[in-house]
C-alpha positions in Angstrom: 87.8 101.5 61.1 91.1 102.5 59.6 92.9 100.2 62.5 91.1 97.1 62.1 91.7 97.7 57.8 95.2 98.1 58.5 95.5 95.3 61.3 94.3 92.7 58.6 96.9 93.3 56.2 100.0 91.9 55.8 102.8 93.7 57.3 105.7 95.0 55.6 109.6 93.4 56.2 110.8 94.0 59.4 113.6 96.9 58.8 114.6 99.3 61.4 116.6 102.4 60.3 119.6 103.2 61.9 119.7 104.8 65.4 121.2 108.4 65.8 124.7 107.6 67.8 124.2 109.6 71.0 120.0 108.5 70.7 119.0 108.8 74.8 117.3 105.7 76.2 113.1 105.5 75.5 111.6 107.0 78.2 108.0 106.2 77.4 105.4 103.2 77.8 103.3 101.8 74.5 100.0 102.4 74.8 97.1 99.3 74.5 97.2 100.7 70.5 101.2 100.2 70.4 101.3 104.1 70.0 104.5 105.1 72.1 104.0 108.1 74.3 107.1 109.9 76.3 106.1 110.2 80.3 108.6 112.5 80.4 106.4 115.3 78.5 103.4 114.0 80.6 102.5 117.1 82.5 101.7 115.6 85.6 99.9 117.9 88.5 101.9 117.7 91.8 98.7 119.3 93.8 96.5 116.2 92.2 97.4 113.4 95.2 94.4 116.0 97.5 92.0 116.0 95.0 89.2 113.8 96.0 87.3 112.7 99.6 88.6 113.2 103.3 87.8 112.3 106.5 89.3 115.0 109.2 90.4 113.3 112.6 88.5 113.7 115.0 91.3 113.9 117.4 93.0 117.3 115.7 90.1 119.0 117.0 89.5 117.4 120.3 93.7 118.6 120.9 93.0 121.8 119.3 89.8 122.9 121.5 91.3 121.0 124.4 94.2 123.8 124.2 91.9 126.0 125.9 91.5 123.5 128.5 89.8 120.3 129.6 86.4 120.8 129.2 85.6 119.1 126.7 85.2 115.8 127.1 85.1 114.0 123.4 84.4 114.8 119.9 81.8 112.4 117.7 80.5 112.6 114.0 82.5 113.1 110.9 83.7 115.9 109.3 84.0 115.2 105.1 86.6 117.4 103.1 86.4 117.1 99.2 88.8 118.4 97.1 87.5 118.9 93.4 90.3 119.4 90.6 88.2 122.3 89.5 89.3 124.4 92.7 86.3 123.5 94.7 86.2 122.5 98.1 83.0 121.2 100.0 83.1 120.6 103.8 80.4 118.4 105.3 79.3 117.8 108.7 78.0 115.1 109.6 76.3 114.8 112.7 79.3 116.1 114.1 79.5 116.9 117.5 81.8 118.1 120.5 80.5 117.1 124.1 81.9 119.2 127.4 81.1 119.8 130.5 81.2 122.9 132.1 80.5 123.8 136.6 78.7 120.4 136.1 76.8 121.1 132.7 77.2 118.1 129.9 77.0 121.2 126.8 77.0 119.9 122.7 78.1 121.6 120.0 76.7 120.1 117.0 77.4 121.2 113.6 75.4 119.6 110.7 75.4 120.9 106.8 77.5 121.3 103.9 80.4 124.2 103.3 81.7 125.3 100.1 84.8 127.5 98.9 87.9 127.1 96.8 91.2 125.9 97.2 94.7 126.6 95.5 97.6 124.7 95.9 101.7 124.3 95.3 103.7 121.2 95.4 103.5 121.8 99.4 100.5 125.1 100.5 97.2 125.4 100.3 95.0 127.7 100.5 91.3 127.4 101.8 88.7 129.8 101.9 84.9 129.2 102.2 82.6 131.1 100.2 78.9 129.5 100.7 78.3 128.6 104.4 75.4 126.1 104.3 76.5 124.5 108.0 74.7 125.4 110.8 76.0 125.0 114.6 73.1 124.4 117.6 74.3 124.7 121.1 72.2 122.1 123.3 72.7 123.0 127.4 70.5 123.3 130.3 67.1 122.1 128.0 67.9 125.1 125.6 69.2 125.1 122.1 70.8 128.5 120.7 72.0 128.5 117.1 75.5 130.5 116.4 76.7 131.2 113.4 79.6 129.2 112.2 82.3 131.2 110.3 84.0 130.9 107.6 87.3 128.9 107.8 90.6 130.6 105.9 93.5 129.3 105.5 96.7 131.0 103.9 99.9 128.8 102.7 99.5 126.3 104.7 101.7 124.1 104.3 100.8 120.3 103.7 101.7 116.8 102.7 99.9 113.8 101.4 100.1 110.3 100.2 97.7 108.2 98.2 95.8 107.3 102.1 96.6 110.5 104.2 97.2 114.0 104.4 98.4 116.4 106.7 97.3 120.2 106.5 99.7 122.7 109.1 97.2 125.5 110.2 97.5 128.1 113.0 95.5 125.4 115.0 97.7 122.7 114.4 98.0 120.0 111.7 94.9 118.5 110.5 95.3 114.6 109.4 93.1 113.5 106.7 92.3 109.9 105.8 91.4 108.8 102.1 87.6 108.8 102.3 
C-alpha cells in the first residue's frame, strides 16, 4: 500500500548527487518496481542448466550393449531422467525395451517402473547413485518370462556438459545424450 501512497504524490526536483570519480559502470538491471539489483552479486548455480526432465537416447544403449556384440537387434521405449534441485534424481522406464536375437531366439528385455537416488554436481561431474529401486526388468524368450533384478546404477565424477536442450553424461559405458524433456 505504501507504493501506490507514494506513487500518487508528487515527486521531488530532479537532482542527482555527484558521482564518485573512479564510480565503475552499473552492472545491474531495474527490476518491474524500478528497484536496481547488481547481477554481479546474483549467485547463480552453475549445476542448475540439468535440473529438470530428460529423455536418454536410445541409441547410447543400443552402442553400449552392442559392444558386446550384435545381438541385439534394437532398443524401443523411453527412458525419463529428472533432475530435482533438491538433489533428487528419479529414473523412469517407460515401456522400455531391448529386442535380440540369440541361435535364432527373438529375446526382450523390458524394464518398466520408477528409480530414485541423489545426485551432486560441479560446474562439469556428477555423481549418480540410486537409492530406492522401484524398476523391475522381465526377460520374455522361448514362451517364458523370468524377472531379474535390476541394479542399482552409480556413477562417480562423471564428467558432463549441457545446454538449455541437451546434455551429455561421460560414464564408463560411454556418453549418455540427454534431450530436454
Amino acid at each position: 500500500m505504501g507504493v501506490t501512497l507514494a506513487s500518487c504524490a508528487t515527486p521531488p526536483p530532479q537532482s542527482s548527487p555527484p558521482s564518485p570519480p573512479h564510480s565503475p559502470a552499473p552492472t545491474g538491471t531495474k527490476t518491474d518496481v524500478g528497484v536496481e539489483v547488481d547481477t554481479e552479486l546474483i549467485d547463480t548455480d552453475p549445476t542448475s542448466c540439468l535440473h529438470g526432465g530428460w529423455i536418454a537416447e536410445n541409441s547410447f544403449f543400443l552402442a553400449s550393449i552392442r559392444e558386446f556384440g550384435d545381438e541385439v537387434q534394437s532398443v524401443s521405449g523411453q527412458v525419463l531422467l529428472r533432475f530435482d534441485a533438491n538433489g533428487t534424481l528419479t529414473t523412469e522406464y517407460q515401456d522400455w525395451v531391448i529386442t535380440a536375437v540369440t541361435d535364432g531366439m527373438e529375446v526382450k528385455i523390458e524394464r518398466v517402473g520408477t528409480d530414485t537416488g541423489t545426485f551432486s554436481a560441479t560446474s562439469d561431474t556428477v555423481s549418480i547413485a540410486d537409492t530406492d529401486i522401484g524398476s523391475t526388468i522381465t526377460m520374455h524368450a522361448a514362451g517364458m518370462d523370468m524377472t531379474i533384478d535390476p541394479h542399482p546404477a552409480s556413477y562417480n565424477a562423471a564428467h558432463y556438459s549441457c545446454a538449455d536442450d541437451s546434455a551429455t553424461i561421460e560414464t564408463d559405458d560411454g556418453v549418455l545424450q540427454l534431450s530436454r524433456e
